[in-house]
Kinemage of the C-alpha trace (Angstrom):
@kinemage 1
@onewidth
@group {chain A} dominant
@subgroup {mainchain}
@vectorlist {calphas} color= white
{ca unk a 1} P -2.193 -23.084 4.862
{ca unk a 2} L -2.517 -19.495 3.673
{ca unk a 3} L -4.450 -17.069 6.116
{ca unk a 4} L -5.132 -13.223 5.767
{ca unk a 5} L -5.624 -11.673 9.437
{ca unk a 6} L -6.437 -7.990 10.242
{ca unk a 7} L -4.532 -5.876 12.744
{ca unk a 8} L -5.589 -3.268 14.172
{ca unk a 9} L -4.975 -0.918 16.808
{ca unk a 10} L -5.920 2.424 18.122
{ca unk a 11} L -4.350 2.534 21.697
{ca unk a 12} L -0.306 3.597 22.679
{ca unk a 13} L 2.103 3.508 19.888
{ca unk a 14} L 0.260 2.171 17.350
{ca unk a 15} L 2.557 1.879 14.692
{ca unk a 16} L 4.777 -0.252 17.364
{ca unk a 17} L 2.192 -2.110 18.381
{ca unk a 18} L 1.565 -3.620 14.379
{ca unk a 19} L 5.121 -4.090 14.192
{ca unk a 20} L 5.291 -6.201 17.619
{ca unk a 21} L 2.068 -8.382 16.390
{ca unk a 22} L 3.605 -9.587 13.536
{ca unk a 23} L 6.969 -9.930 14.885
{ca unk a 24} L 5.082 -12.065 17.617
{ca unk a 25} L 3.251 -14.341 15.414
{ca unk a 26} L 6.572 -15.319 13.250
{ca unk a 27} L 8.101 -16.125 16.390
{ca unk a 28} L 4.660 -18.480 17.190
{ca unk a 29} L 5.670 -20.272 13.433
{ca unk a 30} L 3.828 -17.791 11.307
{ca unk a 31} L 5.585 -16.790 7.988
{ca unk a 32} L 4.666 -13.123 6.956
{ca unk a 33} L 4.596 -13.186 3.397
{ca unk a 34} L 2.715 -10.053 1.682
{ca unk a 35} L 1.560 -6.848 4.148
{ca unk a 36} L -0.743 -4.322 3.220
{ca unk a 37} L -0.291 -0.217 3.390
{ca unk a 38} L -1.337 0.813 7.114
{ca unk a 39} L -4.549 2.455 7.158
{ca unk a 40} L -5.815 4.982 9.406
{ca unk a 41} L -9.288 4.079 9.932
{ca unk a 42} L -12.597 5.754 11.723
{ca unk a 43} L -13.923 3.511 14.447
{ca unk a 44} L -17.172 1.468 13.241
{ca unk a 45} L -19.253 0.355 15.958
{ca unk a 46} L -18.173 2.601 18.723
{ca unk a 47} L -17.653 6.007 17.663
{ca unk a 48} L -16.495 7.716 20.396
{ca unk a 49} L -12.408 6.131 20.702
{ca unk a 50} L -9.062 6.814 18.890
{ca unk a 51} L -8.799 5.890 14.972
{ca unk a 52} L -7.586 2.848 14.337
{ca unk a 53} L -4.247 2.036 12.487
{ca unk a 54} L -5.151 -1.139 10.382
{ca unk a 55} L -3.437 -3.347 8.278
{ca unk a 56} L -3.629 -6.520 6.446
{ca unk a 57} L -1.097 -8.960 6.014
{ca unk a 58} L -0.862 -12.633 4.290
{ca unk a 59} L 0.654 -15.421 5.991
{ca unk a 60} L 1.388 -19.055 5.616
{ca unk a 61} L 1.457 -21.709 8.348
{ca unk a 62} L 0.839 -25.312 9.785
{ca unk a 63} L -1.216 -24.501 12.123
{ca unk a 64} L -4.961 -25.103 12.156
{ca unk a 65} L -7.537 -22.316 12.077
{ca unk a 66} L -7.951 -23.122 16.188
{ca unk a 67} L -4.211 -23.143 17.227
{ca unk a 68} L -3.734 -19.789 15.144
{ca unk a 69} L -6.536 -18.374 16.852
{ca unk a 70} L -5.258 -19.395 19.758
{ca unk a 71} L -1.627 -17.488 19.061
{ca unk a 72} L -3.550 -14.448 18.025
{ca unk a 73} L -5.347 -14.889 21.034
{ca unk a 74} L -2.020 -15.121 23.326
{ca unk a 75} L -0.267 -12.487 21.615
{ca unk a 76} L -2.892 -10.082 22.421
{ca unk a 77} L -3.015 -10.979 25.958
{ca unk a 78} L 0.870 -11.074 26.003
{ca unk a 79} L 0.858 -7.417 23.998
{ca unk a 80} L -1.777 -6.125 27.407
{ca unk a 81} L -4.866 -6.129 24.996
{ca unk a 82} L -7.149 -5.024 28.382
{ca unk a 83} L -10.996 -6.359 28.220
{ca unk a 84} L -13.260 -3.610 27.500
{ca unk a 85} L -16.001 -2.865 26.120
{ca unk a 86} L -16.893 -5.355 22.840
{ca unk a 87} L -15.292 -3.638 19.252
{ca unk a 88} L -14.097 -0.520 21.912
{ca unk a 89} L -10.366 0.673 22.349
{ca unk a 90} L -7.371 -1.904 21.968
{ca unk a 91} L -3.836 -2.226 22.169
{ca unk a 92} L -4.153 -4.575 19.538
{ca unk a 93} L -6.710 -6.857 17.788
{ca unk a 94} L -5.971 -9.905 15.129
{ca unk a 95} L -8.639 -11.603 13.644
{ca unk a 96} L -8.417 -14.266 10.946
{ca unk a 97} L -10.193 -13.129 8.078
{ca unk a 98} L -9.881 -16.328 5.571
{ca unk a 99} L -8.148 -19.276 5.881
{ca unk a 100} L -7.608 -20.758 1.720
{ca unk a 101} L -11.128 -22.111 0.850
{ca unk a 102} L -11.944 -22.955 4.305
{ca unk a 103} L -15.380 -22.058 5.621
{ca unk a 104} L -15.766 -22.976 9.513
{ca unk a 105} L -18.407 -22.192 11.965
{ca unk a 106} L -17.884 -23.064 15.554
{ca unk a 107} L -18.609 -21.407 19.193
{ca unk a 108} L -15.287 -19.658 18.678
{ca unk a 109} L -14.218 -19.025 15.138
{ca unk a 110} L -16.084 -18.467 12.441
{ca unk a 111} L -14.386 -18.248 8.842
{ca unk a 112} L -14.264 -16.094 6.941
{ca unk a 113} L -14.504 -13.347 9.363
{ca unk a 114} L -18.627 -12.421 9.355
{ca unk a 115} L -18.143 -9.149 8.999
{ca unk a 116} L -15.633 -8.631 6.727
{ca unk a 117} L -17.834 -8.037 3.660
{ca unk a 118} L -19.159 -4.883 5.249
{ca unk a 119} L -16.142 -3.534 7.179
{ca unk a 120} L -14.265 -0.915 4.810
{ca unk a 121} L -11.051 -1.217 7.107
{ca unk a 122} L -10.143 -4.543 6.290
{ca unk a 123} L -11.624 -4.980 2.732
{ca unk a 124} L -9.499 -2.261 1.666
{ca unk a 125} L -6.395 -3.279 2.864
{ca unk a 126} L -6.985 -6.782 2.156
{ca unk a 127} L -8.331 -5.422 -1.479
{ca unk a 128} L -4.602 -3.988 -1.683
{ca unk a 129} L -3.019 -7.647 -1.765
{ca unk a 130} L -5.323 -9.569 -2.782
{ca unk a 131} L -7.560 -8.061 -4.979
{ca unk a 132} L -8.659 -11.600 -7.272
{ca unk a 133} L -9.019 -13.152 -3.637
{ca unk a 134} L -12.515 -15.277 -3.710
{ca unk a 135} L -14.643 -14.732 -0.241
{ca unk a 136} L -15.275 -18.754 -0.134
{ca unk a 137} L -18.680 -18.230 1.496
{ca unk a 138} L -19.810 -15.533 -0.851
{ca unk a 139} L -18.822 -16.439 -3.925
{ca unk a 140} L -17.221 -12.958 -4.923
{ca unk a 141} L -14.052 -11.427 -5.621
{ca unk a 142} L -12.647 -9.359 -2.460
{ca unk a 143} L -12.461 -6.227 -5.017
{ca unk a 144} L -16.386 -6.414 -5.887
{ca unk a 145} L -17.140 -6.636 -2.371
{ca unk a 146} L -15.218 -3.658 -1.156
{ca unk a 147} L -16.537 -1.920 -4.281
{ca unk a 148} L -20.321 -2.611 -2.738
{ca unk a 149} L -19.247 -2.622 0.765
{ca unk a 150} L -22.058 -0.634 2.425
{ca unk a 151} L -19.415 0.592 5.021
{ca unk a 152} L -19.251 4.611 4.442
{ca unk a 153} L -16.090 4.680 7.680
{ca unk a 154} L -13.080 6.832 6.219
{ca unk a 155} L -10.268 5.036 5.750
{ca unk a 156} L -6.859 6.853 5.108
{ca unk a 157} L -3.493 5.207 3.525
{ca unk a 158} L -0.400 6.338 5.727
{ca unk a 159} L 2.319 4.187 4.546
{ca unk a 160} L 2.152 3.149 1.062
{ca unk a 161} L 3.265 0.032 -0.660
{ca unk a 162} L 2.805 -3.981 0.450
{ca unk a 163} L 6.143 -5.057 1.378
{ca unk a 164} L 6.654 -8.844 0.594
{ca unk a 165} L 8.922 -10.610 3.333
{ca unk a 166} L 12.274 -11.347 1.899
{ca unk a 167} L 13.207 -14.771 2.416
């Protein structure tokens, strides 16, 4: 199944810490296919932290929406993601943010992501790679939402160019 998930991360090396996440989740069986630019982003919800560096990335895998959770769940634990305060400073953060056409709500997942329509830090990136990309609960193009995203956080490019993984 193809998934987009957002990283983010706004505590120690940052860059390192986006680099580790996705080297973790190949090792979990996750195949990195398309990443976004990295993004340095203002924090949303709770103003007073470190900027964010964000970035979204395309993947393909067997696993269900659950056991990926799950990974992205371990893989922050593994990477020291310490509880804090909810949407406050983290090592790192992945969240899935679609999953194909799948729309899911349970206790612990919902997909697609419920606030990615209004969250400039991962439309944008996610607009990057996949522009024509249809939010399956919304009925619109990932493009037209970021263009009416009601989000006015700045978000700053600071490495250019989605990199496709070479196979």
């Amino acid at each position: 199944m193809r998934y987009y998930l957002s990283l983010g991360s706004n505590l120690g090396r940052r860059p390192a810490n986006l680099a580790a996440a996705r080297a973790r989740l190949e090792a979990g069986g996750v195949s990195v296919v398309l990443a976004s630019s990295v993004y340095r982003t203002e924090p949303v919800d709770v103003p007073d932290q470190p900027w964010f560096l964000n970035q979204v990335i395309e993947v393909r895998t067997s696993l269900a929406p659950h056991d990926l959770l799950a990974l992205a769940k371990a893989i922050e634990k593994d990477m020291k993601r310490a509880p804090s305060i909810p949407r406050g400073p983290r090592k790192i953060d992945i969240d899935i943010l679609l999953a194909g056409p799948t729309v899911l709500r349970t206790r612990l997942l919902t997909i697609p992501h419920p606030r990615l329509a209004r969250r400039n830090f991962v439309l944008i990136p996610l607009m990057e790679i996949a522009p024509r990309t249809v939010h399956p609960g919304l009925h619109k193009t990932i493009r037209s939402l970021a263009e009416a995203s009601p989000d006015r956080a700045e978000v700053f490019v600071i490495r250019t160019r989605p990199r496709r993984k070479s196979n």
